[in-house]
PyMOL Python script that loads the backbone (N, CA, C, O; Angstrom):
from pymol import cmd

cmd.read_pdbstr("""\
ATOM      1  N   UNK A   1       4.525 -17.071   0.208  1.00  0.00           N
ATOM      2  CA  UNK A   1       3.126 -16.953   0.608  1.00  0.00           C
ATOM      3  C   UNK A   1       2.551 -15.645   0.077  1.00  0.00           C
ATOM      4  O   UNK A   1       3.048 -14.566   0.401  1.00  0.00           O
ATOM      5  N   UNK A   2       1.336 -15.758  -0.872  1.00  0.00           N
ATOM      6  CA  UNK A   2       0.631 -14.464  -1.220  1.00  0.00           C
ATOM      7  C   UNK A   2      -0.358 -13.915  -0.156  1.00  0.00           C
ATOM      8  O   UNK A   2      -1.202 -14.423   0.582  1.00  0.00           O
ATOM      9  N   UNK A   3       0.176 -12.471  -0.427  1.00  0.00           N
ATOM     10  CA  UNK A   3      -0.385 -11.876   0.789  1.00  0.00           C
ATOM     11  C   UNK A   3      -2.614 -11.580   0.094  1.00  0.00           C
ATOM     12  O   UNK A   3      -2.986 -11.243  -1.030  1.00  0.00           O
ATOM     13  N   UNK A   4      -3.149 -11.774   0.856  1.00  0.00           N
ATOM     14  CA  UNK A   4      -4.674 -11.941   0.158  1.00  0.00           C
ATOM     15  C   UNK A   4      -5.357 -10.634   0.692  1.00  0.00           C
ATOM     16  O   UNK A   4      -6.548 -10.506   0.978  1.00  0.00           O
ATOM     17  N   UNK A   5      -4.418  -9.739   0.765  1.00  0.00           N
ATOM     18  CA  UNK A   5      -5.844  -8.238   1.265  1.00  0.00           C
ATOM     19  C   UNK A   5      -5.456  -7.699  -0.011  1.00  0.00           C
ATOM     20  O   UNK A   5      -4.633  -8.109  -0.829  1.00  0.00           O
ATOM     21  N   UNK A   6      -6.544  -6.260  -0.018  1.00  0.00           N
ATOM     22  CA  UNK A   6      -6.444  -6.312  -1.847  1.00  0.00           C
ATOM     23  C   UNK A   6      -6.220  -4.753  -1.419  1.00  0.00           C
ATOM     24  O   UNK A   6      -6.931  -4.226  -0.562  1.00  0.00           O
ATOM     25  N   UNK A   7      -5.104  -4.019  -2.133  1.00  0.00           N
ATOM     26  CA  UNK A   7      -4.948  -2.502  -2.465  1.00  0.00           C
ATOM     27  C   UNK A   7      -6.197  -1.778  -3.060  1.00  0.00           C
ATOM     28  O   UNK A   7      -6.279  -0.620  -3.469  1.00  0.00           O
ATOM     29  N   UNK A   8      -7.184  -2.792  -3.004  1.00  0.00           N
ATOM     30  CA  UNK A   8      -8.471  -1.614  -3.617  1.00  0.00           C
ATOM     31  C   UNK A   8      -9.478  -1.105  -2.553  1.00  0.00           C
ATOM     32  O   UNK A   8     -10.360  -0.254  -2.667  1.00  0.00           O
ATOM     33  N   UNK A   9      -8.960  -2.158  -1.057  1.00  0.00           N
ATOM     34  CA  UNK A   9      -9.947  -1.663   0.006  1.00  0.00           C
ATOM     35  C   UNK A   9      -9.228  -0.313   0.851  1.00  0.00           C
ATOM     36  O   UNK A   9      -8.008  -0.394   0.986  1.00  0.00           O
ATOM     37  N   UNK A  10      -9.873   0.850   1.393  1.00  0.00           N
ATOM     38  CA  UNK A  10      -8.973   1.833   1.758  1.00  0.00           C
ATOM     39  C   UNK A  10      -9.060   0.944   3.101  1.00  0.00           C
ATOM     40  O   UNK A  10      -7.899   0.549   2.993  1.00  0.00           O
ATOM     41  N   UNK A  11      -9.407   0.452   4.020  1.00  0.00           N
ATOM     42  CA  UNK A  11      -9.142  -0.253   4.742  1.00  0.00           C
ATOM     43  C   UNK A  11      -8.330  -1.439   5.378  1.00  0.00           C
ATOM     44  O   UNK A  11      -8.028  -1.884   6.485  1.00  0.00           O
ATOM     45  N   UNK A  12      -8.198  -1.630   4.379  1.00  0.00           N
ATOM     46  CA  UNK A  12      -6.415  -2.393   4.280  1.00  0.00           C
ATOM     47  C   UNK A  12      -5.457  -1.578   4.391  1.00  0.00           C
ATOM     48  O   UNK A  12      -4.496  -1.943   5.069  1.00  0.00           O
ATOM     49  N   UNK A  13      -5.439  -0.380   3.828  1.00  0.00           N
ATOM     50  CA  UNK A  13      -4.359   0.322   3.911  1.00  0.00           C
ATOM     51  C   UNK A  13      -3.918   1.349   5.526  1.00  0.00           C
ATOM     52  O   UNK A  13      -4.844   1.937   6.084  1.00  0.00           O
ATOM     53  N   UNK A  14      -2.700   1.430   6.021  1.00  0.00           N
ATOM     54  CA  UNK A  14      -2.222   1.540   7.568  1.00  0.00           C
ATOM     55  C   UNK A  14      -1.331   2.795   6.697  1.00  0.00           C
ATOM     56  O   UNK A  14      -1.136   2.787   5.482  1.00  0.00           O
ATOM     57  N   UNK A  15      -0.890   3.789   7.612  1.00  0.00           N
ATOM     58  CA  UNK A  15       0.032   4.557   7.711  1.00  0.00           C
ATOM     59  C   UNK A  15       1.445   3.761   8.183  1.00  0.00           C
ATOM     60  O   UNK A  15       1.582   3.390   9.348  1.00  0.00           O
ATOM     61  N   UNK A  16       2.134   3.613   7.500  1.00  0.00           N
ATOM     62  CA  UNK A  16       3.741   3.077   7.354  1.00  0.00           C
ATOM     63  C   UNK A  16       3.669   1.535   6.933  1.00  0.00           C
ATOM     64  O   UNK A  16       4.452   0.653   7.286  1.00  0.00           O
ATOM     65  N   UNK A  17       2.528   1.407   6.080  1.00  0.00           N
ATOM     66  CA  UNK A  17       2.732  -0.123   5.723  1.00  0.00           C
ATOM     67  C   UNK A  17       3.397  -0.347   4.180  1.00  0.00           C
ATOM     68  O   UNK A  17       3.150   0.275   3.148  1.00  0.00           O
ATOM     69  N   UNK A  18       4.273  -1.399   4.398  1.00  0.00           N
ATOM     70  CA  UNK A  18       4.548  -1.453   2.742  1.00  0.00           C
ATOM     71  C   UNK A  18       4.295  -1.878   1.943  1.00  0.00           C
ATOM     72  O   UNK A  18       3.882  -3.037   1.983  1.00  0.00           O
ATOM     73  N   UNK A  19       4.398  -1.189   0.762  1.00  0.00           N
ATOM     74  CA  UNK A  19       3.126  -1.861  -0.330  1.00  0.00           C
ATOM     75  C   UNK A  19       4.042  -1.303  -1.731  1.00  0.00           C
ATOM     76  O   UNK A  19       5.036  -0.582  -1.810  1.00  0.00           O
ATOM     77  N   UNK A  20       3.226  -1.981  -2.742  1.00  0.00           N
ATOM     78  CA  UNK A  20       4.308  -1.378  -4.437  1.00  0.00           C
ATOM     79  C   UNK A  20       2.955  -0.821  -4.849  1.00  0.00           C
ATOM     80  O   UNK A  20       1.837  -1.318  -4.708  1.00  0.00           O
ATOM     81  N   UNK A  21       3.266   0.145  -5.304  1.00  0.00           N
ATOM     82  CA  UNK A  21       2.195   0.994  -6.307  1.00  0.00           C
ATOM     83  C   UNK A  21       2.767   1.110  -7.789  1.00  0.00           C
ATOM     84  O   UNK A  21       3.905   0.952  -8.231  1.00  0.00           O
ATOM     85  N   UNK A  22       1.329   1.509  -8.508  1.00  0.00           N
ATOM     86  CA  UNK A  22       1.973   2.040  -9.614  1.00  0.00           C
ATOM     87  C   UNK A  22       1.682   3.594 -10.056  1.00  0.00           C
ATOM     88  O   UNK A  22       0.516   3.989 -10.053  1.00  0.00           O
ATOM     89  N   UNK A  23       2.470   4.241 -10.336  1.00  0.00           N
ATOM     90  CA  UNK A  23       3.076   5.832 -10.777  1.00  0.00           C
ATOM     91  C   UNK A  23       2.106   6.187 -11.963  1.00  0.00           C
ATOM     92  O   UNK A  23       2.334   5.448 -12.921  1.00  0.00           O
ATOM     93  N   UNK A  24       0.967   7.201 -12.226  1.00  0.00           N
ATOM     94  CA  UNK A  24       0.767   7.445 -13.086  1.00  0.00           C
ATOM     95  C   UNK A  24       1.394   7.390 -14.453  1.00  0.00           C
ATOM     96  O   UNK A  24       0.810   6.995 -15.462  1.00  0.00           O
ATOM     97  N   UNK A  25       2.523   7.783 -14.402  1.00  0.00           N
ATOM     98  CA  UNK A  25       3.446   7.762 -15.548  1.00  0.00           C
ATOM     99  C   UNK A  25       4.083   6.450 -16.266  1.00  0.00           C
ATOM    100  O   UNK A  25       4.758   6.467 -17.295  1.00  0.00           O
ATOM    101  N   UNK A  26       3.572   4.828 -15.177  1.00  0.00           N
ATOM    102  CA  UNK A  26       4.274   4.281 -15.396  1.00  0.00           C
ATOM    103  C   UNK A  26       2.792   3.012 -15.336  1.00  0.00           C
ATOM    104  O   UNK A  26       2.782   1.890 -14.832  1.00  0.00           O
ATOM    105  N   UNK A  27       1.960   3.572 -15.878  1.00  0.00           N
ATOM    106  CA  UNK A  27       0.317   2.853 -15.868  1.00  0.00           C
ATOM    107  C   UNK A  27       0.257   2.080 -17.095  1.00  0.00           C
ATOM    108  O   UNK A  27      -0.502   1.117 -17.202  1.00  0.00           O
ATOM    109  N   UNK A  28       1.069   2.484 -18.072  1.00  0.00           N
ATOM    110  CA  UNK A  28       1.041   1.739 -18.974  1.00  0.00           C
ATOM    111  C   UNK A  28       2.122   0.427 -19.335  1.00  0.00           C
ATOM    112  O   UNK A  28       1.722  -0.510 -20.025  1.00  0.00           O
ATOM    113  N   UNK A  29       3.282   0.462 -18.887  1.00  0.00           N
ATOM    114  CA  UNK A  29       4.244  -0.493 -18.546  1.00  0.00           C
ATOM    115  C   UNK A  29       3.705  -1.435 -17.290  1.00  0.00           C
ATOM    116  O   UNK A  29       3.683  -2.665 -17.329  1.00  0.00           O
ATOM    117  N   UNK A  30       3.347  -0.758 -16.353  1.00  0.00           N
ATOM    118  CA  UNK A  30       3.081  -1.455 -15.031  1.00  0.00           C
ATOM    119  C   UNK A  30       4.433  -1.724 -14.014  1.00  0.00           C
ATOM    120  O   UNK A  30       4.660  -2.709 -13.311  1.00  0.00           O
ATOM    121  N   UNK A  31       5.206  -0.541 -14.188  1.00  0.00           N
ATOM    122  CA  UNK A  31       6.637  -0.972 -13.340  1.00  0.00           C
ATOM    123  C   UNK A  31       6.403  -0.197 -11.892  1.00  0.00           C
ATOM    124  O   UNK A  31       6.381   1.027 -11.766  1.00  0.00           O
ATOM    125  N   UNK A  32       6.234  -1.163 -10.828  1.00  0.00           N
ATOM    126  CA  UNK A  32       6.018  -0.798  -9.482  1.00  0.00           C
ATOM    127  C   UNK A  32       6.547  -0.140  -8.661  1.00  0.00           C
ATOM    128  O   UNK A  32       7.659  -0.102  -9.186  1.00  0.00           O
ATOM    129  N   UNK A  33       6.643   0.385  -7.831  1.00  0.00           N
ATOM    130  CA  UNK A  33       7.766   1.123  -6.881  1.00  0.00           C
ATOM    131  C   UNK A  33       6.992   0.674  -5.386  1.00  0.00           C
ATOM    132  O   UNK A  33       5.795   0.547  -5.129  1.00  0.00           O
ATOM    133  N   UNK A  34       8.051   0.518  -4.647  1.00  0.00           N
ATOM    134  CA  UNK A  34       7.925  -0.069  -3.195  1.00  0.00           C
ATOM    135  C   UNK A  34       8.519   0.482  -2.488  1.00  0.00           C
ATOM    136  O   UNK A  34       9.713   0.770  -2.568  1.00  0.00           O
ATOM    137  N   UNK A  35       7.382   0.845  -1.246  1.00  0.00           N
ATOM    138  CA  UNK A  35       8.102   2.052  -0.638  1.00  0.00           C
ATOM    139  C   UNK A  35       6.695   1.792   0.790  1.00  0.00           C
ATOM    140  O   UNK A  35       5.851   0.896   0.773  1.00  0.00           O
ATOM    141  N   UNK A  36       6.849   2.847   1.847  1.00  0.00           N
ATOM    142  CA  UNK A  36       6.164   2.767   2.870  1.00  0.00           C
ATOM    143  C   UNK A  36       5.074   4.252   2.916  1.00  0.00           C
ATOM    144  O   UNK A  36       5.386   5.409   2.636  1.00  0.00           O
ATOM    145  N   UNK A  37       3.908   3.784   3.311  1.00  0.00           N
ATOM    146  CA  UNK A  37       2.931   4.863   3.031  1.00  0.00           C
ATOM    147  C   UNK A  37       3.243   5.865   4.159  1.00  0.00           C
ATOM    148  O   UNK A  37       3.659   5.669   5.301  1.00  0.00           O
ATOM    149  N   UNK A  38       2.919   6.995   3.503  1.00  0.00           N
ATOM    150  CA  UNK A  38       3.016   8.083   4.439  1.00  0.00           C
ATOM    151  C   UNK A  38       1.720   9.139   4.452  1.00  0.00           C
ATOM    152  O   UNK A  38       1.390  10.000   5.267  1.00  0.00           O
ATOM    153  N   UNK A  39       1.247   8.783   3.440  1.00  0.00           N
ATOM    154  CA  UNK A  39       0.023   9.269   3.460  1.00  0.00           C
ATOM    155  C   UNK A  39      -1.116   8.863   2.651  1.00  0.00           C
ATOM    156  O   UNK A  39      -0.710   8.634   1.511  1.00  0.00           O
ATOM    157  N   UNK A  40      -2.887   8.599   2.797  1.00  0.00           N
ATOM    158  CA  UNK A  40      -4.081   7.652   1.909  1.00  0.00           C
ATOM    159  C   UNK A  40      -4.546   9.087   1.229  1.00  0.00           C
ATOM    160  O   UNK A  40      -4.821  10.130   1.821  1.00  0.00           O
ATOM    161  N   UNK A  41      -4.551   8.895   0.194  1.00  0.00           N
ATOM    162  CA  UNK A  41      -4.972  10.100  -0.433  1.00  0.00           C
ATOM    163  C   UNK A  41      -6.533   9.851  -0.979  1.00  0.00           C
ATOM    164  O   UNK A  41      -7.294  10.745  -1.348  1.00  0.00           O
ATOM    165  N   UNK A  42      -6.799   8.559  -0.946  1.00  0.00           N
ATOM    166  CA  UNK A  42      -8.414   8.553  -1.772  1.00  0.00           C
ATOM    167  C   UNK A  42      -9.228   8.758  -0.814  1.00  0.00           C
ATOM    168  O   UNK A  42      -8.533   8.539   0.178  1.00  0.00           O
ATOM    169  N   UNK A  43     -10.348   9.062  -0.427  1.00  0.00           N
ATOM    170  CA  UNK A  43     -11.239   8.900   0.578  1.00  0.00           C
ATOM    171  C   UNK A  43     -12.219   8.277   0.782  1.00  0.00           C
ATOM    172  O   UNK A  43     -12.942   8.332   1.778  1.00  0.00           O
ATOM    173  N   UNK A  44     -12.384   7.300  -0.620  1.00  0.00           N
ATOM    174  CA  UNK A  44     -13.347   6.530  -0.732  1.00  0.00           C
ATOM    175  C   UNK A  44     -13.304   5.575  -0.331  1.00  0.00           C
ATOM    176  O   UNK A  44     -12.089   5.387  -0.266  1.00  0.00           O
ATOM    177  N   UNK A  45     -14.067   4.168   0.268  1.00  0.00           N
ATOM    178  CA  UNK A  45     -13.955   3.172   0.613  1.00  0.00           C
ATOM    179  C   UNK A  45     -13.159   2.060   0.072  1.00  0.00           C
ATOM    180  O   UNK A  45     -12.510   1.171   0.623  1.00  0.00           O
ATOM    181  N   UNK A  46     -13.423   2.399  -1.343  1.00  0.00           N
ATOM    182  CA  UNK A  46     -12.601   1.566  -2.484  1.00  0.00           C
ATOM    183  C   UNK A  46     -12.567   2.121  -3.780  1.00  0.00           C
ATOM    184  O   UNK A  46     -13.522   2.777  -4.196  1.00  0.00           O
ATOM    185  N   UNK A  47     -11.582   1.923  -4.440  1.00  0.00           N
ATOM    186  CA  UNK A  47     -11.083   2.181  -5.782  1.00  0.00           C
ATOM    187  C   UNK A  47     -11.096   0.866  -7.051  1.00  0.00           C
ATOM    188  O   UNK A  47     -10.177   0.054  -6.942  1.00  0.00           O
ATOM    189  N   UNK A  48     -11.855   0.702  -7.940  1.00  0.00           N
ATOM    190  CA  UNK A  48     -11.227  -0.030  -8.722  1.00  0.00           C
ATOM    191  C   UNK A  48      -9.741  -0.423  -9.220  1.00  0.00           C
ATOM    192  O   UNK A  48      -9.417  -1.540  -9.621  1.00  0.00           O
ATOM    193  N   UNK A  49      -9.038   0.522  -9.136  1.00  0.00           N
ATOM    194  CA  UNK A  49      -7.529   0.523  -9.612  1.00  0.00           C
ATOM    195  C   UNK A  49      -6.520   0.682  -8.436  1.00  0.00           C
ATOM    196  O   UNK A  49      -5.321   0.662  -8.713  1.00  0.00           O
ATOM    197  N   UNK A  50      -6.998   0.868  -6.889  1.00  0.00           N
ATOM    198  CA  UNK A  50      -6.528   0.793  -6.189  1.00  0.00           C
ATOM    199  C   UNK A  50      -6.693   1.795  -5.313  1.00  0.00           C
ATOM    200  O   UNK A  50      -7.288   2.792  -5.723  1.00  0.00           O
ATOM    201  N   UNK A  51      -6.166   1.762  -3.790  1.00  0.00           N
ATOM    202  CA  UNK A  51      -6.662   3.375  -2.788  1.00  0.00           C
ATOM    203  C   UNK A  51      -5.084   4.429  -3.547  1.00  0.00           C
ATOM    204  O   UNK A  51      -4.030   3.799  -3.629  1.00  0.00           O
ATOM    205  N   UNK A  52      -5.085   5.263  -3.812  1.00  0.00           N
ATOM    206  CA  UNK A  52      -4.341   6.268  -3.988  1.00  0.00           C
ATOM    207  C   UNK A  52      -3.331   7.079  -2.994  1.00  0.00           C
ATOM    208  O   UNK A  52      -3.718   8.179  -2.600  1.00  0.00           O
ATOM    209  N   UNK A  53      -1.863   6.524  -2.502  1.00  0.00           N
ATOM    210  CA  UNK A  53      -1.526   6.847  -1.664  1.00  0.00           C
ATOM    211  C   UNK A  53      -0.290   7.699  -2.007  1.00  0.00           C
ATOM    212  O   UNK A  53       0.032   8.021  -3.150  1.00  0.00           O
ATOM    213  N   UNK A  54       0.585   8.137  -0.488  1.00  0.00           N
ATOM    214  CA  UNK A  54       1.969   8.723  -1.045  1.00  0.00           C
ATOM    215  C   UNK A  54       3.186   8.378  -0.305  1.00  0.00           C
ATOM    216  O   UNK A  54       3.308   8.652   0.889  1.00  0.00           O
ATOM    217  N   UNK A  55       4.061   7.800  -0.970  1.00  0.00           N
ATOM    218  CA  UNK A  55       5.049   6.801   0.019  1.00  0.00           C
ATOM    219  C   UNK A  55       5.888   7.896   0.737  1.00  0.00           C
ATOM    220  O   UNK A  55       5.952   9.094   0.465  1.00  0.00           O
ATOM    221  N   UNK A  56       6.417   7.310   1.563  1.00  0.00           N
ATOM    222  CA  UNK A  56       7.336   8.235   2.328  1.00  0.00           C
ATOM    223  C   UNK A  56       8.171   8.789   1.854  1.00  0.00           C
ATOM    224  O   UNK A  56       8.413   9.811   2.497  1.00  0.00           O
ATOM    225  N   UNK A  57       9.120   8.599   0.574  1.00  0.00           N
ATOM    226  CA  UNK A  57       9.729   9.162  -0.330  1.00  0.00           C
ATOM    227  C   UNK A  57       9.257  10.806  -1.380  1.00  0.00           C
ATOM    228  O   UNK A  57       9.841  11.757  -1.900  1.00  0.00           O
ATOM    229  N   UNK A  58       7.646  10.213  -1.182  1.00  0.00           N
ATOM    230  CA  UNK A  58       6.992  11.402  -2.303  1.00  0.00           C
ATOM    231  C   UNK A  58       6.466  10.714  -3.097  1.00  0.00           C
ATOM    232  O   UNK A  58       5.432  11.260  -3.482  1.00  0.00           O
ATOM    233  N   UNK A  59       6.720   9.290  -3.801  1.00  0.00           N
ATOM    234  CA  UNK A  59       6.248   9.064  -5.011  1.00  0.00           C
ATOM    235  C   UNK A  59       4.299   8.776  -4.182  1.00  0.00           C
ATOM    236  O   UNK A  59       3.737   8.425  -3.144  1.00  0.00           O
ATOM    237  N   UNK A  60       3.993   9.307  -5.773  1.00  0.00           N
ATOM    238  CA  UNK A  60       1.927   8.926  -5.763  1.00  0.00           C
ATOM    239  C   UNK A  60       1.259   8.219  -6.710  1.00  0.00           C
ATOM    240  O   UNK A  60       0.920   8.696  -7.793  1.00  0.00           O
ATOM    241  N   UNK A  61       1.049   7.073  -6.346  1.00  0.00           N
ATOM    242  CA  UNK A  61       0.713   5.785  -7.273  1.00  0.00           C
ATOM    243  C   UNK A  61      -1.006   5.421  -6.463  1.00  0.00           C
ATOM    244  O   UNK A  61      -1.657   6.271  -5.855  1.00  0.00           O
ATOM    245  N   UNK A  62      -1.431   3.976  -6.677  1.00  0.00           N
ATOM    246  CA  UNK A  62      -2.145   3.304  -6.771  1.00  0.00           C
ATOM    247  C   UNK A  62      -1.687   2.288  -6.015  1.00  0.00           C
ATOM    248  O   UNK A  62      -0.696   1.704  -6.454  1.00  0.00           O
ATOM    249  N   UNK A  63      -2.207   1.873  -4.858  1.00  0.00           N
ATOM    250  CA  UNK A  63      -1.949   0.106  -4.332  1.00  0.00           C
ATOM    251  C   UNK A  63      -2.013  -1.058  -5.293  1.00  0.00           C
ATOM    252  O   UNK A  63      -3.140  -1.479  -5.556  1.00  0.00           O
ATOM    253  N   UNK A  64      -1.117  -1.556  -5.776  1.00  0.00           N
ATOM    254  CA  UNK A  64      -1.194  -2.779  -6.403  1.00  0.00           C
ATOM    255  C   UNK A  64      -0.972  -4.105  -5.438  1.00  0.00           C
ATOM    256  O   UNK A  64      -1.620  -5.146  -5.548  1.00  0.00           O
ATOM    257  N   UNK A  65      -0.061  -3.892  -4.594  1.00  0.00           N
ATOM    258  CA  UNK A  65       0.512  -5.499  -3.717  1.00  0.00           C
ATOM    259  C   UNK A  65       0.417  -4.888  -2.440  1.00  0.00           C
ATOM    260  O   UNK A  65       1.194  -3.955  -2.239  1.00  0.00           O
ATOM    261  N   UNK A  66      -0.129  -5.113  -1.805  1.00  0.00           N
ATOM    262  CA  UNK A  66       0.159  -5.145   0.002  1.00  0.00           C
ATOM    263  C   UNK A  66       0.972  -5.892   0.542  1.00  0.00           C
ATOM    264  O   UNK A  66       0.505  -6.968   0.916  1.00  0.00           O
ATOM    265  N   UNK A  67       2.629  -5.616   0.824  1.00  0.00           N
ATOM    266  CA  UNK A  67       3.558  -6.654   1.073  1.00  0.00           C
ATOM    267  C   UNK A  67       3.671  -7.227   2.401  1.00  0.00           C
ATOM    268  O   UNK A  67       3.828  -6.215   3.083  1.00  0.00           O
ATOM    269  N   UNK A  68       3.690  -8.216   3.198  1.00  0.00           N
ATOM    270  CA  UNK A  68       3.887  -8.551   4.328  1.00  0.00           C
ATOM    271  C   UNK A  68       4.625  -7.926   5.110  1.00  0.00           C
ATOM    272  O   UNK A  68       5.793  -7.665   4.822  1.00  0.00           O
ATOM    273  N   UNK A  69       3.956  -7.517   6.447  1.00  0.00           N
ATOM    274  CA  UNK A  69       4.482  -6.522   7.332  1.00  0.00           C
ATOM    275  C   UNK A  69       4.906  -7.424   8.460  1.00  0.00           C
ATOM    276  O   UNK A  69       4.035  -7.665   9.296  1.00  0.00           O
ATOM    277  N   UNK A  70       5.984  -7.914   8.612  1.00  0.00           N
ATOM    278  CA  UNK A  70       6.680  -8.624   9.532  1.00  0.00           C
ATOM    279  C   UNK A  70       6.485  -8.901  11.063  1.00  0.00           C
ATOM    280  O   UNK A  70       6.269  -9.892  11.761  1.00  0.00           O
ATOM    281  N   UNK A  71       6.699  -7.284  11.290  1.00  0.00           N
ATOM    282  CA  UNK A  71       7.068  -6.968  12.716  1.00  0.00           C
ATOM    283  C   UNK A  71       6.187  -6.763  13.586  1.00  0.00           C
ATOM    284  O   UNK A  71       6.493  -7.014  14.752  1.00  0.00           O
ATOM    285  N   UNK A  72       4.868  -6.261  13.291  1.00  0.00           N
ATOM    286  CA  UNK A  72       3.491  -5.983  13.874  1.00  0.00           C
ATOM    287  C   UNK A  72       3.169  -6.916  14.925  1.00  0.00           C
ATOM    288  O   UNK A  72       2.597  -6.572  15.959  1.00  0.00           O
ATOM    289  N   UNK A  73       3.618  -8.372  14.606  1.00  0.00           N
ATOM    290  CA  UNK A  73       3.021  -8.794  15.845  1.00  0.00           C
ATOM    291  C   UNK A  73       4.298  -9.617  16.847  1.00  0.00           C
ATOM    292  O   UNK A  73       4.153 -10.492  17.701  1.00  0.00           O
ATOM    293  N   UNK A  74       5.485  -8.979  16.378  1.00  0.00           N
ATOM    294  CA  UNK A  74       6.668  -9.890  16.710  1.00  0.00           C
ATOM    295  C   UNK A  74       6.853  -8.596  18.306  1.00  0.00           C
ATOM    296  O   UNK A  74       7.723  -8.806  19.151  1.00  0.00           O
ATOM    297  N   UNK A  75       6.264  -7.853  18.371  1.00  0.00           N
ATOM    298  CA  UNK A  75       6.024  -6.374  20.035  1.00  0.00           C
ATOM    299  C   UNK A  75       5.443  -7.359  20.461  1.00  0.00           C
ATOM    300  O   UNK A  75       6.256  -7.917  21.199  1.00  0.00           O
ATOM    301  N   UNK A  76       3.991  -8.242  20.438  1.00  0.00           N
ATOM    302  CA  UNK A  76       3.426  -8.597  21.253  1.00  0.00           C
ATOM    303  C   UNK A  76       3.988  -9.470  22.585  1.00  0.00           C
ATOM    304  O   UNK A  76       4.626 -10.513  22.444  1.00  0.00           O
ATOM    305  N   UNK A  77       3.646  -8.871  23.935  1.00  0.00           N
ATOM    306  CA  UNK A  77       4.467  -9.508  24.771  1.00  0.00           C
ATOM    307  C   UNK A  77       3.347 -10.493  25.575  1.00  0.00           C
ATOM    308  O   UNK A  77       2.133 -10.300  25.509  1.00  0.00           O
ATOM    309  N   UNK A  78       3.881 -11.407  26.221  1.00  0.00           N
ATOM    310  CA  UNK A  78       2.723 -12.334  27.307  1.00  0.00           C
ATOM    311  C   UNK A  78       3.462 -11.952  28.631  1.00  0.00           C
ATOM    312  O   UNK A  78       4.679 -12.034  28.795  1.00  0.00           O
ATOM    313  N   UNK A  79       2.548 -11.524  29.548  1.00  0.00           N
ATOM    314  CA  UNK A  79       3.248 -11.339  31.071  1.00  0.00           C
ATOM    315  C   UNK A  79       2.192 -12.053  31.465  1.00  0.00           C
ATOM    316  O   UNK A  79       2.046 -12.335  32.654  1.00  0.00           O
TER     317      UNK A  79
END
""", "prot")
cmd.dss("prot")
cmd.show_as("cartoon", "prot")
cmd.util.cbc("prot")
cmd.orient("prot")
């Protein structure tokens, strides 16, 4: 199932969500790295090329894929 929110809205983007970006250095190949945000670095509403973030590791890319976040609603309890 493709996930349909788009890495160009900064509003899609959550603190610890996972997503593949791409690496300045690696803009011309297009080889992704996937990792969990730790920090939104653009401040704009939206980016053509994507919101500009920094994974928890360090690396600083571009949102390309917003990957399905599993667990978010698997807490919800019914009492």
């Amino acid at each position: 199932m493709e996930n349909t929110k788009s890495g160009k809205k900064r509003s899609n983007i959550k603190i610890g969500l996972l997503v593949e970006i791409v690496e300045k250095h690696n803009q011309q190949n297009g080889e992704l790295t996937e990792g969990f945000v730790k920090r939104i670095l653009t401040n704009s509403k939206t980016h053509p090329h994507g919101i500009k973030v920094m994974l928890q590791t360090g690396e600083v890319g571009r949102v390309k894929h917003i990957l399905e976040e599993e667990e978010e609603e698997d807490f919800e309890l019914d009492f």
